[in-house]
C-alpha positions in Angstrom: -10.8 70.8 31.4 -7.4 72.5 31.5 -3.8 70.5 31.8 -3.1 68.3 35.2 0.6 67.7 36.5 0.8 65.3 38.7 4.3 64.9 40.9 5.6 62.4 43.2 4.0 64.0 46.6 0.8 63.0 45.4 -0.1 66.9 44.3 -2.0 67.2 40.9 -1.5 70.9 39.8 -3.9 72.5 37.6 -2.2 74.4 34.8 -5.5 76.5 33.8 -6.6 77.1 37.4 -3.3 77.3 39.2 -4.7 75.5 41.9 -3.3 72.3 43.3 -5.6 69.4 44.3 -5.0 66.8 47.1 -1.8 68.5 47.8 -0.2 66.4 51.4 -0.1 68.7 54.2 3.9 68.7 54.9 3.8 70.3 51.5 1.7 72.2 51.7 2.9 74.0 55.5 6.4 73.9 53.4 5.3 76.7 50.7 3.1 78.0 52.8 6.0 78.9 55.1 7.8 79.8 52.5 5.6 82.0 51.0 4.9 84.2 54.6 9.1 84.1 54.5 8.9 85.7 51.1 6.5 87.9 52.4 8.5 89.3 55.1 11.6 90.0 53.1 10.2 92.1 50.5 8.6 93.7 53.5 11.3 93.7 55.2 13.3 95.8 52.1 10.7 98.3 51.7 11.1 99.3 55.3 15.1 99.6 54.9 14.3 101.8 51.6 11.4 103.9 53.3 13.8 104.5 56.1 16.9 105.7 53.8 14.8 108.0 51.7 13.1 109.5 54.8 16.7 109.8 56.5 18.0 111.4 52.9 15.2 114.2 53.1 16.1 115.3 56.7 19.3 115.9 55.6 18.8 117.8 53.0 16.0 120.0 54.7 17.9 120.4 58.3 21.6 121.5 56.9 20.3 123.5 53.9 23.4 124.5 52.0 25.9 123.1 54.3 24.4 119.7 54.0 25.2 119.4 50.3 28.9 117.0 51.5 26.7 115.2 54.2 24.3 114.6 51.8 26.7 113.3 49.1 28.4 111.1 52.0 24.9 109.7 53.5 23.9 109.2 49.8 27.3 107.5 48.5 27.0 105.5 52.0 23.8 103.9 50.8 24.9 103.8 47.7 27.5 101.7 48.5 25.7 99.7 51.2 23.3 98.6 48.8 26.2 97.5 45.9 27.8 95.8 48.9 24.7 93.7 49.6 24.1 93.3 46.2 27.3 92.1 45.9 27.4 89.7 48.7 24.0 88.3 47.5 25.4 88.0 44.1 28.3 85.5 45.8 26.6 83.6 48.4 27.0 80.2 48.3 23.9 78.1 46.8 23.3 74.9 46.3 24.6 74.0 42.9 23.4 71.1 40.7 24.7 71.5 37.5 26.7 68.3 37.7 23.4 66.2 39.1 20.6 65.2 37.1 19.1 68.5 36.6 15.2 68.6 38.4 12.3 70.8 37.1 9.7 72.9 38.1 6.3 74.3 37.0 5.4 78.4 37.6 2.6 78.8 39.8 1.7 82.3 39.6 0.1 84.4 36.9 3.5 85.8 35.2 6.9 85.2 37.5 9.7 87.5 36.9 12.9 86.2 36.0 16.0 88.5 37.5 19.5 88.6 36.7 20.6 87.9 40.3 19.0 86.5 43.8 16.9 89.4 45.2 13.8 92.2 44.2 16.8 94.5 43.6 18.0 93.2 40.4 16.4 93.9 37.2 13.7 91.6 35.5 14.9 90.0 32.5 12.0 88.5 31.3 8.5 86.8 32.7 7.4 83.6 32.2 3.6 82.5 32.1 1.7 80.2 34.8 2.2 76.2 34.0 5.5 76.8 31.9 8.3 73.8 32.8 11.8 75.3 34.3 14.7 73.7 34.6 16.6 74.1 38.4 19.9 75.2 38.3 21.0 76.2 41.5 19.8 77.4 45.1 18.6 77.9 47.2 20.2 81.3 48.1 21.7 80.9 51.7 20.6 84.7 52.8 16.8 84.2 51.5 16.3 80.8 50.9 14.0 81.5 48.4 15.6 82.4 45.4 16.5 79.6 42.4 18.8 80.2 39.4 16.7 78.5 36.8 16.5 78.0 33.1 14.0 78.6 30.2 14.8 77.3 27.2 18.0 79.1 26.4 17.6 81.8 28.9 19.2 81.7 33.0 18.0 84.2 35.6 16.8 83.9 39.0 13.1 83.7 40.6 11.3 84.0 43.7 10.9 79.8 44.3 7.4 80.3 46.4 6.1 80.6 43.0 7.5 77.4 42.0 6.0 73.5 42.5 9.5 71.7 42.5 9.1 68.3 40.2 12.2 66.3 40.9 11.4 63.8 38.7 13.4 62.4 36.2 10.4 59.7 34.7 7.9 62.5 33.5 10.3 65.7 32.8 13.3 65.5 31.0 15.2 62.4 29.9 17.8 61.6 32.5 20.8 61.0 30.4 23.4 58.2 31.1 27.0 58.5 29.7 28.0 55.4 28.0 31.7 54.8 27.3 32.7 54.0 23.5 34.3 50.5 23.2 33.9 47.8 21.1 31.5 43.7 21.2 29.9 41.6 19.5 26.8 42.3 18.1 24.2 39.8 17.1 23.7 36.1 18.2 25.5 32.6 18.2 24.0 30.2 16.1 23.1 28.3 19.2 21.2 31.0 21.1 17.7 29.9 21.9 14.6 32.1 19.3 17.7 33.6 16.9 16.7 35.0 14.2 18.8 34.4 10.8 19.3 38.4 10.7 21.4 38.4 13.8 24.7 37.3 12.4 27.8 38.1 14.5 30.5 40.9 14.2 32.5 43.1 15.9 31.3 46.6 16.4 32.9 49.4 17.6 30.8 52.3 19.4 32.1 55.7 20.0 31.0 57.3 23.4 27.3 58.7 23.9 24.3 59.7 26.1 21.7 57.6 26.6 18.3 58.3 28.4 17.8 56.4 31.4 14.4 56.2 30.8 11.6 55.6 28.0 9.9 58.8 26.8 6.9 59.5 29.0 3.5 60.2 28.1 3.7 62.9 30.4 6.7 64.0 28.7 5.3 63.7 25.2 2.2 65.6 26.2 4.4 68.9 27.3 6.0 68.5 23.6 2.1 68.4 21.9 1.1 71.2 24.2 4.7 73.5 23.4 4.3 72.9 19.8 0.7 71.9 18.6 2.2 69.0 17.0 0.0 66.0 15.3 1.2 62.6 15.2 0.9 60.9 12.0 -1.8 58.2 13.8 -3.9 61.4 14.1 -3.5 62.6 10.7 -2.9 59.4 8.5 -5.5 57.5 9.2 -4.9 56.2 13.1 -2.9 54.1 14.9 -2.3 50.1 13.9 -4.6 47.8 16.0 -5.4 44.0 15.8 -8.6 43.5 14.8 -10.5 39.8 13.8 -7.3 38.3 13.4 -6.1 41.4 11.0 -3.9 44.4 11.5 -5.5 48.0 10.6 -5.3 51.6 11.2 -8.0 52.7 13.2 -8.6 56.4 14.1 -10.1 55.8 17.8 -6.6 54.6 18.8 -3.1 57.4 19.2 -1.0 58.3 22.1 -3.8 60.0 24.0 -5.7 56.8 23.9 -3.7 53.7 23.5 -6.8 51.1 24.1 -5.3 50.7 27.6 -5.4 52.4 31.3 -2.2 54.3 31.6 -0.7 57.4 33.3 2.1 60.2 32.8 4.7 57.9 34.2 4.3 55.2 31.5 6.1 55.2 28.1 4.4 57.0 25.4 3.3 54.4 22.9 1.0 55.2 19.1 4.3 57.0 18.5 5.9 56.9 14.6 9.6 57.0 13.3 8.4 60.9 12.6 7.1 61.4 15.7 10.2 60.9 17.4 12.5 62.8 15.2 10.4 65.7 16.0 10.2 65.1 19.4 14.0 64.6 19.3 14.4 68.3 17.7 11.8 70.1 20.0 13.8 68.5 23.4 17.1 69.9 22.1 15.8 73.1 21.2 13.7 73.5 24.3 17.5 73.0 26.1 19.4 75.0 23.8 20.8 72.7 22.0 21.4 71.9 18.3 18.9 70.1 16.9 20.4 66.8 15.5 17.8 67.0 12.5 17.4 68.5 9.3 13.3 67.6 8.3 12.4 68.4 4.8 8.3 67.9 4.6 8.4 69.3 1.1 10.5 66.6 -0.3 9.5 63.0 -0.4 12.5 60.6 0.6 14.2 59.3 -2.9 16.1 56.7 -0.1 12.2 55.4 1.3 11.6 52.2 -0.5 8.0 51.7 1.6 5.1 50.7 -0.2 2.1 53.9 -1.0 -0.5 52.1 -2.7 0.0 48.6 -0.8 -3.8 46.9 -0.4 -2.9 47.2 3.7 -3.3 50.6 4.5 -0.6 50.1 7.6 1.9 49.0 5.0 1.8 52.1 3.2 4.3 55.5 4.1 2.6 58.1 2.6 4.2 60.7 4.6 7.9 60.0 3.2 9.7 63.2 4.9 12.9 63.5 4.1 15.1 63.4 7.3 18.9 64.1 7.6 20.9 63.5 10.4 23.4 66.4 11.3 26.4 64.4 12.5 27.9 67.8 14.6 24.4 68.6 16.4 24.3 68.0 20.0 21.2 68.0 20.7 19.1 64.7 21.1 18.5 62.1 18.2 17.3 58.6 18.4 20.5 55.8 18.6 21.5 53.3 15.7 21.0 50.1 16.1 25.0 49.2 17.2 24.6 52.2 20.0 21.3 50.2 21.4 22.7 47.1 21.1 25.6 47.8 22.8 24.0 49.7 25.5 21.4 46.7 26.3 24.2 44.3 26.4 25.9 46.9 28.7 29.5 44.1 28.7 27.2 41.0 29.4 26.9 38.2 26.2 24.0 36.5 27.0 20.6 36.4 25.8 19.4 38.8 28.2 21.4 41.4 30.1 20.1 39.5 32.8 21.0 36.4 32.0 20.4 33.6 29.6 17.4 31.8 31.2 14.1 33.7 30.3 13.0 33.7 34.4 16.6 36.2 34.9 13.9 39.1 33.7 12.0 38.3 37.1 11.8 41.8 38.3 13.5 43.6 35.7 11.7 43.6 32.3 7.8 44.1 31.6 7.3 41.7 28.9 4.1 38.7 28.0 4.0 37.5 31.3 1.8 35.1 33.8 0.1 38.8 34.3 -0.3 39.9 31.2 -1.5 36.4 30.1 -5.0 36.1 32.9 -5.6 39.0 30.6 -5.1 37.9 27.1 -5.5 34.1 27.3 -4.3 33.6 23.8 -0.4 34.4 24.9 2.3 32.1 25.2 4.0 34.1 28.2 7.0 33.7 30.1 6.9 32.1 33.4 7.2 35.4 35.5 5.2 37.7 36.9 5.6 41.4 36.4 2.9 43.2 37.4 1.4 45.3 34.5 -0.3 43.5 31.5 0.5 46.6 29.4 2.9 49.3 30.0 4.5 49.5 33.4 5.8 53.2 34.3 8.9 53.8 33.1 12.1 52.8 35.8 9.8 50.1 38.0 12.0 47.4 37.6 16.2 47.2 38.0 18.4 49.1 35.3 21.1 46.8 33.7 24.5 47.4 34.4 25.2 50.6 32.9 22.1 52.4 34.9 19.3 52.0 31.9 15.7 50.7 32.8 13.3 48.8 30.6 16.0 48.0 28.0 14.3 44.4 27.6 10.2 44.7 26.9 7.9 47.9 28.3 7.9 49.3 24.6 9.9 49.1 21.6 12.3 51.8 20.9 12.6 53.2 17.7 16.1 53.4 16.2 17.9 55.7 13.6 18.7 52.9 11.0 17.1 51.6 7.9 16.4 47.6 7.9 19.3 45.6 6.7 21.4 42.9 6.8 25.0 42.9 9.1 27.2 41.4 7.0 30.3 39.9 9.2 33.0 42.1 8.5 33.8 44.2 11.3 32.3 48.1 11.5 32.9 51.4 13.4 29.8 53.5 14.4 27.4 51.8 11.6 24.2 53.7 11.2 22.8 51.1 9.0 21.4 51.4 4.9 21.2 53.9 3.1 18.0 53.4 2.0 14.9 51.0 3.1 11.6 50.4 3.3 11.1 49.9 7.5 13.1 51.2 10.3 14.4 49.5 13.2 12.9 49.0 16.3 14.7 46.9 19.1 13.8 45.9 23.1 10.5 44.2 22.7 7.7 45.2 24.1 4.8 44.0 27.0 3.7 41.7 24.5 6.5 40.2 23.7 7.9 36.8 25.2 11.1 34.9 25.7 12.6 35.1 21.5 11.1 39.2 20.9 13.1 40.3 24.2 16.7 39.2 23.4 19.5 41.4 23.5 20.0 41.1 19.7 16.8 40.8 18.5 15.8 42.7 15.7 12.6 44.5 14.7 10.9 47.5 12.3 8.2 49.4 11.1 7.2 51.6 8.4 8.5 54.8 9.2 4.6 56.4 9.6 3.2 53.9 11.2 2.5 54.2 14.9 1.5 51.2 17.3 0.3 50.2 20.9 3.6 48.9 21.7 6.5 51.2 20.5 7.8 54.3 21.6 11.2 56.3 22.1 14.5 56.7 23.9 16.5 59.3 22.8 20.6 59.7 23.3 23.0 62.1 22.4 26.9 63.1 21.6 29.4 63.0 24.6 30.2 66.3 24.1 26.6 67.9 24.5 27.0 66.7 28.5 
């Protein structure tokens, strides 16, 4: 069975087929339309040019010698009609949306030409294959209303839109990015603050400015980085992903990304998802937008800085993968935050336990975490007195965003960080990426089963850097200036 794209209209399309299924009939009367509009225009042309080359050949056959000035001038005239149209379909006003959050699109047809300006009459650049994702950057065209200035990886040309299904969709295409602005807080916990952890000690931090998904990864999103790269997450190929069973945790092979153990959909965060999962997935988004990729990933060199267990009796304990991964502090492109950059944007200027709040029922409609829901499932919970909806993942953006525009920041999944485990120290720090070296790399947010104490602002979390889980997945950022 070949790949299904679901989009918000209800419409599933059917990469291998090129079909669409259960497709609502507004939308579907809308391309239809605008297919028998594209149809008519092309037409439409090849009349005009049938017309001009018949009038060309009269000339030349009725005025014989004479006609060679008329001919020049007739020819020059359509010469320059056509340069002038050119010209004014080269400068007519389209929709531009290079300064919104950019919206996708999928290519319906077989192969779709992609031309260097808004009509038939400009030259194909390229073509691009049925099911591949484009990003919308302008148009419509205001003469056609058909043609879209779109992007392909690195590459910009126009195409005929009727071949297009539109996906404005920010939760299962690309990471909506929101700008936060560099300042300084305090990061960790009072003594006082209800399930602190020791770790959290209090210090002043200063952030420089970044972009920040609005949004947890996808698995919708993930899958269009397996399919673009045939990559293997390391629960695939070290042994599976880590699972509870009779009281113990294990890697078990049934369990990765594809199959979390649990229902879930596109628009849910992508969970069974390692440290080196997401740098790579952090690499292939920024190349796949022409940016510089924000990682340098040596699989030939074990990591002299990874302090993880190999031979640990718990298989799950163990990092025998051991990449060695440097950060490239002048990329662009995406990366995963440190620790100070999530903090800071969770707390997003509040100081209490929750962005929300300091009472755990504040999350009422804005967090997915071990809940009254999630607890007439798993009996054994100790759950916080809300009710949220989802007893696992919840899709991605269904609850409100915390000041500064970011959903999910408290529970849904964990988020994996840049930084090695360690401890703060007090003294105060500029843009701290953590150790140098570790055994375990952060993880921060909480997750759907987490209550109350796993779901504070400054709580603190990690995993082995292989080891991929039911509950944690990513949220890229990246540098001001790449925005």
């Amino acid at each position: 069975m070949g790949e299904k794209i679901r989009f918000p209209d209800g419409s599933v399309f059917d990469v291998e087929t090129g079909e669409f299924e259960g497709m609502p009939p507004a939308a579907a009367a809308r391309q239809e339309a605008a297919r028998r509009e594209a149809e008519a225009a092309r037409a439409e042309a090849a009349r005009r040019e049938a017309e001009a080359e018949v009038r060309k050949r009269r000339v030349i056959i009725g005025i014989g010698i004479a006609a060679v000035t008329v001919v020049g001038f007739v020819v020059g005239s359509i010469n320059r009609q056509n340069k002038e149209a050119a010209a004014a379909e080269a400068t007519a006003p389209v929709a531009d949306n290079s300064t919104q959050t950019p919206s996708y699109a999928y290519v319906t047809s077989y192969g779709l030409n992609v031309r260097s300006g808004p009509s038939q009459s400009y030259g194909v650049k390229t073509e691009i294959r049925k099911g591949t994702q484009v990003q919308l950057l302008a148009g419509p065209d205001t003469i056609s209303g058909i043609w879209r200035k779109i992007k392909v990886g690195s590459d910009e040309g126009w195409v005929d839109s009727t071949n297009l299904q539109i996906a404005v969709v920010e939760n299962n295409t690309k990471p909506a990015m929101v700008k936060i602005p560099g300042g300084t807080f305090t990061m960790g916990s009072p003594a006082g603050e209800a399930g602190r952890d020791s770790d959290e000690v209090q210090h002043q931090v200063t952030v420089g400015s970044f972009y920040m998904s609005k949004y947890e990864v996808t698995a919708g999103e993930f899958r269009r980085f397996v399919n673009d790269t045939g990559y293997k997450t390391t629960a695939e190929t070290d042994g599976g992903g880590l699972v509870s069973k009779g009281g113990k945790w294990v890697y078990d092979a049934e369990y990765n990304w594809k199959n979390p153990g649990f229902a879930q959909n596109d628009t849910q965060p992508a969970v069974f998802v390692s440290w080196y999962d997401a740098v790579e997935y952090c690499n292939w988004r920024s190349r796949a937008e022409g940016l510089a990729p924000a990682y340098r990933i040596d699989k030939s060199r074990k990591d002299p800085n990874n302090q993880a267990p190999t031979e640990h009796e718990d298989a799950w304990r163990n990092d025998r993968i051991r990449w060695t991964v440097t950060r490239d502090l002048a990329a662009n492109g995406y990366r995963l935050p440190t620790e100070a950059e999530w903090e800071y944007a969770c707390r997003a200027g509040t100081v209490t336990r929750y962005w929300s709040g300091n009472e755990e029922e504040s999350l009422a409609g804005k967090a997915n975490v071990a809940d009254q829901t999630g607890k007439a499932k798993y009996s054994g919970w100790t759950a916080v007195n809300i009710r949220d909806g989802y007893a696992e993942t919840a899709p991605v953006g269904s609850y409100a965003p915390n000041p500064w525009g970011l959903y999910d920041m408290h529970g849904n999944v964990y988020e994996w960080c840049w930084d090695w485990y360690g401890g703060y120290g007090s003294a105060a720090q500029t843009d701290p990426a953590g150790p140098s070296s570790g055994g375990i790399r952060v993880v921060r947010g909480g997750s759907w089963g987490d209550n109350g104490g796993g779901i504070r602002s400054a709580n603190r979390g990690g995993n082995y850097p292989s080891l991929g889980s039911y509950d944690a997945g990513i949220r890229p950022v990246r540098m001001s200036s790449g925005g």
